[in-house]
GULUM-576443 format. One line per field, with one value per residue (C-alpha): residue in three letters; x, y, z; residue number from 1. Coordinates in steps of 0.25 Angstrom, whole numbers. Last residue first. Layout:
<pts>
aa = [Ala;...]
X = [X;...]
Y = [Y;...]
Z = [Z;...]
i = [NUM;...]
</pts>
This chain:
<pts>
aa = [Unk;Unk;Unk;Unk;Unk;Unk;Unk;Unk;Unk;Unk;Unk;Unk;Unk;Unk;Unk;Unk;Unk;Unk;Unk;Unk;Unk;Unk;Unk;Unk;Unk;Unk;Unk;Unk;Unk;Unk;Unk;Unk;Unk;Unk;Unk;Unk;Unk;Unk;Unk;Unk;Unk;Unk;Unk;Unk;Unk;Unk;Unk;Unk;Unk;Unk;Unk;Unk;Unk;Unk;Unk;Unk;Unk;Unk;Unk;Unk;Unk;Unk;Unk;Unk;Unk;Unk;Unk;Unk;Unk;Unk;Unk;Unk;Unk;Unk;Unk;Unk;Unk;Unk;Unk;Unk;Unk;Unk;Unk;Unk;Unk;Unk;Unk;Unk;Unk;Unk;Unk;Unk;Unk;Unk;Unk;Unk;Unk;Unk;Unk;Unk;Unk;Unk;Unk;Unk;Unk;Unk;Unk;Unk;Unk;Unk;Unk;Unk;Unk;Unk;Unk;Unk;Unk;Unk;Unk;Unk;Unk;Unk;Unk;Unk;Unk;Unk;Unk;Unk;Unk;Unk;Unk;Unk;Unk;Unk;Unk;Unk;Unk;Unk;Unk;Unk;Unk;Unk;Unk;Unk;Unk;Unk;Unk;Unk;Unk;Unk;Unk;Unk;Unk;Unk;Unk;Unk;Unk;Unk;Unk;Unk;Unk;Unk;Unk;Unk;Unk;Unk;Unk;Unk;Unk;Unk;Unk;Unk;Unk;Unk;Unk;Unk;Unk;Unk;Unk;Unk;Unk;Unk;Unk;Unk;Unk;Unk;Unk;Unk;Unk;Unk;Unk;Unk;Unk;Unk;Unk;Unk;Unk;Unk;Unk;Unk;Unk;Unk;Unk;Unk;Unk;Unk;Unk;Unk;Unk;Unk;Unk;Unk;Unk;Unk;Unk;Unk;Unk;Unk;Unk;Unk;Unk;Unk;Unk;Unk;Unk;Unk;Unk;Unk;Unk;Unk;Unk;Unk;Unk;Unk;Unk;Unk;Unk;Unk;Unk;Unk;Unk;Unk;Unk;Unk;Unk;Unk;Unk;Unk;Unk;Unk;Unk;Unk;Unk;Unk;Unk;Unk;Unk;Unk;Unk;Unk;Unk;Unk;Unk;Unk;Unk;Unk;Unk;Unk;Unk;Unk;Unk;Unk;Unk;Unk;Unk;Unk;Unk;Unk;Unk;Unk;Unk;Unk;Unk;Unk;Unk;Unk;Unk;Unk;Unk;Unk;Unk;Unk;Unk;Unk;Unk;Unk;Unk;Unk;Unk;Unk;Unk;Unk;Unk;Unk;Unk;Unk;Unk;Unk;Unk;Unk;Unk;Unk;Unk;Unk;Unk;Unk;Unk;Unk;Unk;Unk;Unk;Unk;Unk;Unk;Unk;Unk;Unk;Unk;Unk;Unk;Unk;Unk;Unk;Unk;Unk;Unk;Unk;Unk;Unk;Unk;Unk;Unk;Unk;Unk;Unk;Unk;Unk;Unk;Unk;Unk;Unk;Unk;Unk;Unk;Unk;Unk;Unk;Unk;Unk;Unk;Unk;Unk;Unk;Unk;Unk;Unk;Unk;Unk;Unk;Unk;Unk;Unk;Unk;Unk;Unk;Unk;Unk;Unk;Unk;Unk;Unk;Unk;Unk;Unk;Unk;Unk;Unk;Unk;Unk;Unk;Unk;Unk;Unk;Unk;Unk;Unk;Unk;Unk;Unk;Unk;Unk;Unk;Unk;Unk;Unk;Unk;Unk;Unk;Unk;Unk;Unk;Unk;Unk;Unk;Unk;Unk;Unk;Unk;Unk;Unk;Unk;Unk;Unk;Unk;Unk;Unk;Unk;Unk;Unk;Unk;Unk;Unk;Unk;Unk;Unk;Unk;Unk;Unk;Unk;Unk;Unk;Unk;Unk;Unk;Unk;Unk;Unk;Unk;Unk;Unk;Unk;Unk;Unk;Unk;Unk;Unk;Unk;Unk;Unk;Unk;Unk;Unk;Unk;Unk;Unk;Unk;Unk;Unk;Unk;Unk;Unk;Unk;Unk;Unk;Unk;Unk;Unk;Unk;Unk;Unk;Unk;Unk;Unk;Unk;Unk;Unk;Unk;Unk;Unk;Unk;Unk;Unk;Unk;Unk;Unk;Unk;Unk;Unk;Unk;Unk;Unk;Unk;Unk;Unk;Unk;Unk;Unk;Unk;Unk;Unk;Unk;Unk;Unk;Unk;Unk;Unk;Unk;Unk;Unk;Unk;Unk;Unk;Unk;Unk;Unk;Unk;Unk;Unk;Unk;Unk;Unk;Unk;Unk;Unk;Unk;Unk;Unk;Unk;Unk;Unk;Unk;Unk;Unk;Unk;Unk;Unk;Unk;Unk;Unk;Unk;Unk;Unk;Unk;Unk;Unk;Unk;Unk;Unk;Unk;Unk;Unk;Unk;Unk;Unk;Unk;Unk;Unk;Unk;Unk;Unk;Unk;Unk;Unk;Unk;Unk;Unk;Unk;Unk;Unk;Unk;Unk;Unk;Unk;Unk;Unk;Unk;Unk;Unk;Unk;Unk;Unk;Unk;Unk;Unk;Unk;Unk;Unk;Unk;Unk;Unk;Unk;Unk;Unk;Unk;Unk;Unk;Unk;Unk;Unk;Unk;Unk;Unk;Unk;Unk;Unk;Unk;Unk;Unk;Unk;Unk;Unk;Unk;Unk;Unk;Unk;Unk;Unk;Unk;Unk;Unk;Unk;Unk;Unk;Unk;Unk;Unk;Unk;Unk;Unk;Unk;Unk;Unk;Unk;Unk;Unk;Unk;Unk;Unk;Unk;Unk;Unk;Unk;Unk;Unk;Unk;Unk;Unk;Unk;Unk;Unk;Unk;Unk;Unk;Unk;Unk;Unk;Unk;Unk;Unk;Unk;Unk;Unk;Unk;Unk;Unk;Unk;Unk;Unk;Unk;Unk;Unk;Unk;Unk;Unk;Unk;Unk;Unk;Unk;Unk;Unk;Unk;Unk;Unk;Unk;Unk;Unk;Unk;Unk;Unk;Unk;Unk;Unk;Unk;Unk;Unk;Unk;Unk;Unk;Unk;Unk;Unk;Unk;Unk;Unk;Unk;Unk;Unk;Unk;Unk;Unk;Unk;Unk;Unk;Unk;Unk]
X = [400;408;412;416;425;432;434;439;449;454;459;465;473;486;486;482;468;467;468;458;448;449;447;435;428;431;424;413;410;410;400;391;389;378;386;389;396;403;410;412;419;427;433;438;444;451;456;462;468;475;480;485;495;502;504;494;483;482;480;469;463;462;458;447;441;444;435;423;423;423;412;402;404;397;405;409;412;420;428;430;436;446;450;453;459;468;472;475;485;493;506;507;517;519;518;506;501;505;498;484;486;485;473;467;469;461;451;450;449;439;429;429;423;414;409;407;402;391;387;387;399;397;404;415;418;425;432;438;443;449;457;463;464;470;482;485;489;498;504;508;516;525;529;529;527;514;510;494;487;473;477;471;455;451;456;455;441;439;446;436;426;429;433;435;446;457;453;452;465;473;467;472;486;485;483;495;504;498;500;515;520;517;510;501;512;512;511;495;492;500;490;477;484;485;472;464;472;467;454;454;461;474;482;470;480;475;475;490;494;487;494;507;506;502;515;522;521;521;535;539;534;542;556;562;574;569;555;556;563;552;541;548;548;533;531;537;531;516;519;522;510;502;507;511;505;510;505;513;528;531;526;533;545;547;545;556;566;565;566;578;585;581;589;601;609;620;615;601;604;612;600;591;599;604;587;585;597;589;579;587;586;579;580;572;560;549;535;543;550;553;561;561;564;570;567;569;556;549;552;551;547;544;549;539;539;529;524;517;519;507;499;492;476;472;463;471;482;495;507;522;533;549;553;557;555;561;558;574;577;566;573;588;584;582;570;562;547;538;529;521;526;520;510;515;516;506;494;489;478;480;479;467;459;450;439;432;420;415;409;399;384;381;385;395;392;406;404;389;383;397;403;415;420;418;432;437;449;457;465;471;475;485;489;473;470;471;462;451;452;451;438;432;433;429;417;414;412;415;408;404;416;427;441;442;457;464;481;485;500;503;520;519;505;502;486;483;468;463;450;451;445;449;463;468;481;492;505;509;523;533;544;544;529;520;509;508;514;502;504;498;484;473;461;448;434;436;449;450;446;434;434;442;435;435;449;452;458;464;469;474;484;490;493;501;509;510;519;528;525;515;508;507;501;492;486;482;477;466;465;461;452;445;444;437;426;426;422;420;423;433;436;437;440;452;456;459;464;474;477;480;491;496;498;502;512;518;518;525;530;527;514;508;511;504;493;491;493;483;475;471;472;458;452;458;453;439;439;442;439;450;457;456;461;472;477;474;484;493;491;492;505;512;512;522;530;543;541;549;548;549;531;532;541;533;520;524;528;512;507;518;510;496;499;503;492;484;489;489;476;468;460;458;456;458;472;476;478;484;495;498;498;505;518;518;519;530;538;538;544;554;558;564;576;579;581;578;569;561;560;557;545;535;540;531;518;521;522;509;501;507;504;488;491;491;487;498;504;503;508;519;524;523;533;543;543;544;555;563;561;567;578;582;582;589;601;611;606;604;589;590;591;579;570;573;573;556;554;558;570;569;563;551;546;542;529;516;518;514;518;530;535;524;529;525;534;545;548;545;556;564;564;563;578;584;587;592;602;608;614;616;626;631;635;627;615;615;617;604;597;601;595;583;579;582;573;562;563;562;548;544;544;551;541;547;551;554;565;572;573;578;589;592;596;602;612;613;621;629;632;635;644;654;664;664;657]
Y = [130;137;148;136;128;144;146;132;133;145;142;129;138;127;132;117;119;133;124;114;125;131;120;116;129;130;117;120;131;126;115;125;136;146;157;163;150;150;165;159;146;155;162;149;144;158;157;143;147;159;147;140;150;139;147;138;136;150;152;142;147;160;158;149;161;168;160;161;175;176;167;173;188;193;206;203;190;195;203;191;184;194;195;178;181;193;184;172;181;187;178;181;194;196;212;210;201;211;223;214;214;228;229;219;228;240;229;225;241;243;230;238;250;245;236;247;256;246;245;237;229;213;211;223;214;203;213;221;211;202;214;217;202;204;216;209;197;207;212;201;197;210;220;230;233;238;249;251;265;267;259;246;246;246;232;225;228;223;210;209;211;199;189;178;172;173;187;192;184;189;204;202;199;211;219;214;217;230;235;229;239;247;261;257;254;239;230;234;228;214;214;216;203;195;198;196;183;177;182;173;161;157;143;141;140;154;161;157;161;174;177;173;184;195;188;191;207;208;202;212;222;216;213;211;200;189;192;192;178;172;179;173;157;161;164;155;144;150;149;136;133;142;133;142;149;163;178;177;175;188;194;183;182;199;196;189;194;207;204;198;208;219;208;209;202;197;183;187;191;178;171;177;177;162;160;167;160;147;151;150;159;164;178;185;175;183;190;200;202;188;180;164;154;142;131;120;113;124;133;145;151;166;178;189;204;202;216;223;236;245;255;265;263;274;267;261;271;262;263;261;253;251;238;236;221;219;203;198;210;205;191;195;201;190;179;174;175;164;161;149;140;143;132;132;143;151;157;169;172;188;195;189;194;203;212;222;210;212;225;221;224;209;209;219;229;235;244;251;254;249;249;251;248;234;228;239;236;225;215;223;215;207;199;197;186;174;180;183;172;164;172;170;155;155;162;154;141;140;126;121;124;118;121;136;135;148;150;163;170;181;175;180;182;173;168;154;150;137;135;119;115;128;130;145;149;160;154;155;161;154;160;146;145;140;131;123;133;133;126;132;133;144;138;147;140;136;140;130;116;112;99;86;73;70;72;61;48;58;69;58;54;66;70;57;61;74;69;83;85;97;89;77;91;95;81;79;93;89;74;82;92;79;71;85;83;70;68;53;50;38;38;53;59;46;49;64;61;51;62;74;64;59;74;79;69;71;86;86;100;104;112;98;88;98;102;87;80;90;88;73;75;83;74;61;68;70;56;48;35;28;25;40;43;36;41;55;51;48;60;68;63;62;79;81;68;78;85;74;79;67;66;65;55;48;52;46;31;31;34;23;14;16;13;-2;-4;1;-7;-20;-18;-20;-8;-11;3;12;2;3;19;17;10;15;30;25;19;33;40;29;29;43;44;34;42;51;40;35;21;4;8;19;8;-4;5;-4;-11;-22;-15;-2;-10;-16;-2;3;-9;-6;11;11;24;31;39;29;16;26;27;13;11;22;15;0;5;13;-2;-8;1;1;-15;-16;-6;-17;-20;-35;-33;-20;-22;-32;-24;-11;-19;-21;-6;0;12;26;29;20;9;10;5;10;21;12;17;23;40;45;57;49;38;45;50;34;30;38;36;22;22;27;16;8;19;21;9;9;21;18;31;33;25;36;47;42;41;55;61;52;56;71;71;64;75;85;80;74;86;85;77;77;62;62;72;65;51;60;66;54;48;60;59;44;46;57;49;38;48;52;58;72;79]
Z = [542;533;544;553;543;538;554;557;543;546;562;554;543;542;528;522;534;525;512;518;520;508;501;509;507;493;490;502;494;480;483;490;481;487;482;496;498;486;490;504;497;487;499;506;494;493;506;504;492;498;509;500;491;482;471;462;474;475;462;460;473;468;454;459;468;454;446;456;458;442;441;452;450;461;461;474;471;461;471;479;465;465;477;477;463;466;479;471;464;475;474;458;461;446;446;440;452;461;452;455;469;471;460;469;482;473;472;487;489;478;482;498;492;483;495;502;491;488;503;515;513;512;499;501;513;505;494;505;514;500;496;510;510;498;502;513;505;497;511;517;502;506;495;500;514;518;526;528;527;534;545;549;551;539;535;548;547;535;539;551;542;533;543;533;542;532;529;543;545;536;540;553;546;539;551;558;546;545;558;559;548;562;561;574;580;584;597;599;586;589;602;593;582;594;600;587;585;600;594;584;591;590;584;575;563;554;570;573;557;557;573;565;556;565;574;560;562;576;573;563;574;584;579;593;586;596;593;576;578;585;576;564;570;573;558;552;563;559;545;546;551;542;531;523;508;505;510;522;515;512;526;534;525;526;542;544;533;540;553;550;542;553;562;555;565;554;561;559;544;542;544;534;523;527;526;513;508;513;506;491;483;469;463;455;451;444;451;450;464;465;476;473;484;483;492;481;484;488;475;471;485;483;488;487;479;470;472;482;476;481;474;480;481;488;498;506;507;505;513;507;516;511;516;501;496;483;485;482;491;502;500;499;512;521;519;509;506;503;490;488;475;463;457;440;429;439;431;425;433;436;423;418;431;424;431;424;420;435;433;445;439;440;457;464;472;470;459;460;445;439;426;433;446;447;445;440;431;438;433;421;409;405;392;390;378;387;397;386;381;393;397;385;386;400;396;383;394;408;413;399;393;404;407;404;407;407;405;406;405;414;411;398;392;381;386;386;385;386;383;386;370;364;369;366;363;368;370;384;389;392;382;375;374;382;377;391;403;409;419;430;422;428;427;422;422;436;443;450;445;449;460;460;462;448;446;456;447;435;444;455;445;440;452;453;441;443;455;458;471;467;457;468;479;468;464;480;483;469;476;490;483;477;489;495;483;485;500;500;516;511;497;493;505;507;495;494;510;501;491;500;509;495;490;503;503;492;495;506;507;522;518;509;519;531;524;517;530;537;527;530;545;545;535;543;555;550;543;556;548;555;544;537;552;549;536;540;553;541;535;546;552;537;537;549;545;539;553;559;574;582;583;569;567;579;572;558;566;571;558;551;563;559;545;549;558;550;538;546;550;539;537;521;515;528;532;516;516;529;526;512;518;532;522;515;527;530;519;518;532;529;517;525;526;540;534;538;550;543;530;537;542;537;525;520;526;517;507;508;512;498;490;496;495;481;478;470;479;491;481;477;491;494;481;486;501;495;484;495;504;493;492;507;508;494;497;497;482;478;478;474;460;458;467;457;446;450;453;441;443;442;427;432;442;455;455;460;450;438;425;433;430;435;444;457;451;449;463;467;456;462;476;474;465;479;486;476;469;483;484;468;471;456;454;440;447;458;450;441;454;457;444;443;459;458;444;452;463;452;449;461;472;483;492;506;506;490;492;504;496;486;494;501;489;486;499;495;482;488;498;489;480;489;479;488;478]
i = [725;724;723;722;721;720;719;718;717;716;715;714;713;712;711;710;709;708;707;706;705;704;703;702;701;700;699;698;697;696;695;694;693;692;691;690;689;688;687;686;685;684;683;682;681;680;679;678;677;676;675;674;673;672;671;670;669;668;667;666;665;664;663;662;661;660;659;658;657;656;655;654;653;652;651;650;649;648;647;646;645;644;643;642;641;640;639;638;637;636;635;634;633;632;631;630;629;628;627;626;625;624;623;622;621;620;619;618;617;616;615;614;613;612;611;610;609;608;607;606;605;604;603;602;601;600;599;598;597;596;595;594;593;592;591;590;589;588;587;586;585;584;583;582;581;580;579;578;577;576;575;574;573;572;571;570;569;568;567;566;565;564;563;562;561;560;559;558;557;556;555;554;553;552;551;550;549;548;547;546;545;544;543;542;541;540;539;538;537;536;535;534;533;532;531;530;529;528;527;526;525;524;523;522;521;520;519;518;517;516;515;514;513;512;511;510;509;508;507;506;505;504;503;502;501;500;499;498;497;496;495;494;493;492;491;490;489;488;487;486;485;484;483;482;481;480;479;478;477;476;475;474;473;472;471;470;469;468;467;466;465;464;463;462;461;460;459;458;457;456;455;454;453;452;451;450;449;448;447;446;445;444;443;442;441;440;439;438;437;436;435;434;433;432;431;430;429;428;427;426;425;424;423;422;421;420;419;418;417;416;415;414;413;412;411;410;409;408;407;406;405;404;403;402;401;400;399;398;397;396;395;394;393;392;391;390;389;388;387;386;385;384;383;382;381;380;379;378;377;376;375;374;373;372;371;370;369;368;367;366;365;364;363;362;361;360;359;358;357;356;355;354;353;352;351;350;349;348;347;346;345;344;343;342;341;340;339;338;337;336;335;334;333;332;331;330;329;328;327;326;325;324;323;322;321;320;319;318;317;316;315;314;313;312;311;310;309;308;307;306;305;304;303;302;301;300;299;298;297;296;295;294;293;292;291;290;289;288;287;286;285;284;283;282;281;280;279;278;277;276;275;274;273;272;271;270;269;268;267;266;265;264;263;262;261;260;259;258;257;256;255;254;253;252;251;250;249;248;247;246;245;244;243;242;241;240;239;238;237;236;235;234;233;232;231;230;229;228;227;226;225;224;223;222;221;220;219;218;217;216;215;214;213;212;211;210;209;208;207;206;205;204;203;202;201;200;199;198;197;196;195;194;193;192;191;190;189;188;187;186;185;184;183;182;181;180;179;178;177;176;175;174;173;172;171;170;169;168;167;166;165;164;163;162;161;160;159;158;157;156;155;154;153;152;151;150;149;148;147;146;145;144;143;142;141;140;139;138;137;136;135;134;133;132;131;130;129;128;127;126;125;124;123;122;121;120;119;118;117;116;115;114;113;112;111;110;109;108;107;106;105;104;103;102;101;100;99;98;97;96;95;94;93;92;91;90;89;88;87;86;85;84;83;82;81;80;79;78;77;76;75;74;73;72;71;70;69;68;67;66;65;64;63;62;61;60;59;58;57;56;55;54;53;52;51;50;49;48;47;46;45;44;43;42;41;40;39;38;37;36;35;34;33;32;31;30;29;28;27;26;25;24;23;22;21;20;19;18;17;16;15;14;13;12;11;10;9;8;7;6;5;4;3;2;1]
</pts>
């Protein structure tokens, strides 16, 4: 605007530099990079031009657009005119040592770690000395990958020693507080405990990097950092079957980024180390946006030689994949046809309550056939990002939350709206955030208006707004993937501000919160948490909203825990009516561990009647969270799935159990809700276990338990490890 075009010129270059350093993702990246090269050919900043032209081409690369992705040639520029035009360039020092790092880069990406390792050796830290660019720091992660990568092949010394110092120069960054580094640490200590042939730390450290690449937005390098422990499994301590979980992490994390190219790639060299596909027998696509016609909905038609079957319902469109004859045969076939053909039924009719000698004993004589779940697996056009709630009161408006309270009898079955009424993220690369009231976009904002909203209120002194806005985020945001460590700084940030306004019921209410967060890390003992939560007890009224906050989060950890008996308990010993604010996402997941308690303990009670009795009050919670998916609230289905499949176990419907155990995680896994999917891993293993399956229960069991270490969950994952032993 001000005519300074070089500025402008660099200012991008930086931008995109910036971009590829964090791991925006490719695709609109790549346009980004096309369009602002272009301006700079068109302005003549040729300077500028040279020193960016890598950053392209590398962008375009891992999206396949060079024969040979080793080489930096393509739509951006081709490699060998590059060298020619900037020999005579003022920028040529800079440039080449762009075109050394971008190349070294691909060489890691693309498994040539020899011609990595060599340039690596040529430039050392030339390029941190020369430039305090962020692409320093991916120079030299990269530069360690090569480096070490080619000290455990050939253990010459001048790639260990070489390797050994880019780890030493990570720590010092690390160690001045450049956070950006957090996740290169472990995977290059990995790196060097692989060498060493420490394989218990390099296993530990390994997913720690992952974990910690993967929660901060890294995902370039949680998909390299995921593919070489994949490798290293797989060609060092020849444990396939975890190599091939760590290849199938690998291919989401590039498809995630952007680089379906590259997915692409480790499908066709490792898809025989990957496990069953989930669900079995019945997949739901993602993408099923194939034969759609112009209003988006999907034409009806029926694919003989795959099976198939694409049901024309609007937006509760179907799309079922019986994927092999042999294994699921004329059943599978019929069961797509009959999906395909129903619009929309009922979920729930009985569910063994009629046709019936003794409902709720389950077995053969169980009126399992009453059951259909047509209704609730129509798929996600694409993975969802993970919900969080907003602040200030354009939020709770936006979410038509009332503060109005109602109270349910439990045993009367009242209805409840606990409708879609959260704030979800659209998109975490533009940090927009999406409020719906519909399950459809109403209104999108930006957070930092949230934020302002927020801020302005503690100026203007509102303090009631402030409280407010605190604890809604809290209890909207609970239900939704974090990493627990951020959760815990959230809420200990919240907890502060709280005390210095002396809210103290809203802050009893969020120190229940953080006492589930301290016990899921290890950071407090069982019975330190007991005690907490009894002191917290004798603080409130027994009336108090703040009652059935802390109850619920006992229950959390009963559930998360496995402690069955002591979730019943929590249960039935609470008051006999329990307030709930509508529409709070806290709440739901109350609601199906409520469900899950009952059907769990149903199993082991002592008489038909009991367990009959337990089976209707999970179902009459189903029903509940049946009428939120209807109403479009899509967050709560991997909970209809993993209740469901508990009630088939009951019922000892084998088949059905399994399939929507697989459900569950598949869903889980789509709307990005990890730890969900952790729990229904671990649920599945108990329920192989009891089937006498032992490949399929360590499989879930291992799953689970690298999920729950992704979480930050480590006080879960001893308890789970020492319960399996």
């Amino acid at each position: 605007e001000v005519g300074d075009v070089e500025s402008a010129m660099w200012n991008v270059s930086a931008y995109l530099c910036s971009s590829i350093v964090a791991g925006k993702a490719l695709k609109p990246l790549a346009v980004d990079c096309m369009t602002y090269i272009e301006q700079m050919r068109m302005l003549k900043q040729d300077h500028i031009l040279h020193q960016s032209l890598p950053f392209a081409q590398g962008v375009l690369n891992l999206l396949g657009d060079a024969e040979d992705p080793l080489i930096l040639f393509g739509s951006a520029m081709i490699e060998e005119d590059y060298l020619a035009m900037i020999e005579s360039s003022d920028a040529r020092v800079m440039s080449f040592l762009h075109l050394q790092i971008f190349k070294n880069i691909m060489c890691n990406f693309f498994g040539d770690y020899e011609q990595g390792a060599k340039l690596a050796l040529e430039r050392r830290d030339e390029y941190e000395k020369k430039n305090g660019s962020p692409l320093a720091m991916l120079d030299n992660l990269h530069q360690g990958i090569s480096l070490y990568a080619m000290a455990r092949r050939t253990k010459e010394m001048r790639y260990i020693k070489a390797a050994k110092k880019v780890r030493k120069l990570v720590a010092m960054w690390l160690k001045k507080g450049n956070v950006n580094v957090a996740h290169y640490m472990p995977f290059l200590e990995a790196e060097e405990a692989a060498l060493e042939g420490n394989s218990d730390e390099a296993t530990r450290l390994y997913p720690r990097a992952i974990a910690l690449a993967s929660s901060s937005g890294f995902l370039h390098n949680a998909a390299l950092a995921s593919e070489r422990f994949a490798e290293y499994l797989l060609h060092d301590l020849n444990d396939s079957d975890r190599a091939g979980q760590y290849f199938q992490d690998s291919i989401k994390h590039y498809t995630d980024w952007g680089s379906d190219y590259k997915a692409d790639l480790l499908k066709q060299n490792y898809s025989h180390l990957f496990g069953e596909k989930i669900p079995k027998g019945i997949s739901v696509d993602p993408d099923f946006a194939v034969g759609s016609s112009s209003n988006g909905d999907v034409q009806g038609n029926v694919n003989a030689s795959s099976h198939v079957v694409e049901s024309s319902t609007g937006r509760d469109s179907i799309k079922i994949v019986a994927e092999d004859d042999n294994c699921y045969g004329d059943e599978a076939k019929a069961t797509a046809q009959s999906l395909a053909a129903t619009s929309k039924k009922p979920v729930f009719n009985t569910l063994g309550f009629e046709g019936d000698d003794e409902p709720g004993r389950g077995g053969v004589n169980e009126d399992s056939a009453s059951l259909d779940i047509s209704s609730i697996t129509n798929p996600y056009p694409k993975p969802r990002a993970r919900s969080l709630p907003g602040l200030g009161r354009a939020a709770a408006a936006a979410a038509n939350y009332h503060g109005d309270k109602i109270e349910e009898e439990e045993e009367e079955g009242d209805e409840m709206d606990c409708g879609p009424k959260e704030v979800e993220v659209a998109d975490d690369k533009t940090d927009e955030v999406t409020f719906s009231s519909d399950g459809r976009s109403s209104e999108i904002v930006s957070r930092d208006i949230l934020l302002e909203e927020y801020r302005r209120e503690l100026d203007n002194g509102d303090v009631e707004s402030v409280v407010f806005q605190i604890s809604l985020r809290c209890y909207q945001s609970w239900p939704f993937y974090q990493h627990l460590v951020d959760r815990q700084v959230e809420l200990e940030s919240s907890i502060g501000a709280l005390v210095h306004l002396k809210q103290r019921s809203p802050e009893i209410c969020l120190q229940a919160y953080l006492l589930v967060v301290r016990r899921l890390r290890n950071l407090s003992s069982k019975d330190e948490t007991n005690r907490a939560f009894e002191e917290l007890l004798k603080t409130i009224e027994p009336t108090s909203n703040a009652l059935h906050t802390i109850k619920m989060m006992q229950l959390e950890l009963f559930v998360l825990f496995q402690d069955w008996d002591g979730a019943l308990r929590c249960l039935t010993k609470g008051p006999k009516k329990r307030t709930r604010f509508v529409g709070m996402n806290a709440s739901v997941r109350g609601m199906f561990f409520e469900a899950l308690v009952y059907l769990k303990t149903s199993g082991n009670a002592a008489s038909w009647l009991a367990r009959r009795k337990g089976k209707r009050k999970a179902i009459k919670t189903l029903q509940k969270l049946h009428r939120l998916v209807e109403q479009g609230n899509d967050d709560v289905r991997q909970y209809m799935h993993i209740l469901l499949a508990e009630c088939y176990v009951l019922e000892g419907s084998a088949r059905a159990a399994e399939n929507n155990f697989k459900a569950a995680i598949s869903i889980a896994e789509l709307v990005g809700f990890l730890h969900d999917k952790a729990l229904a891993h671990e649920l599945a293993s108990k329920w192989y276990k009891d089937q006498g399956k032992e490949y399929w229960t360590n499989f879930h069991f291992e799953c689970s338990q690298r999920l729950y270490m992704e979480w930050g969950a480590t006080s879960k994952v001893e308890t789970q490890q020492i319960f399996y032993n």
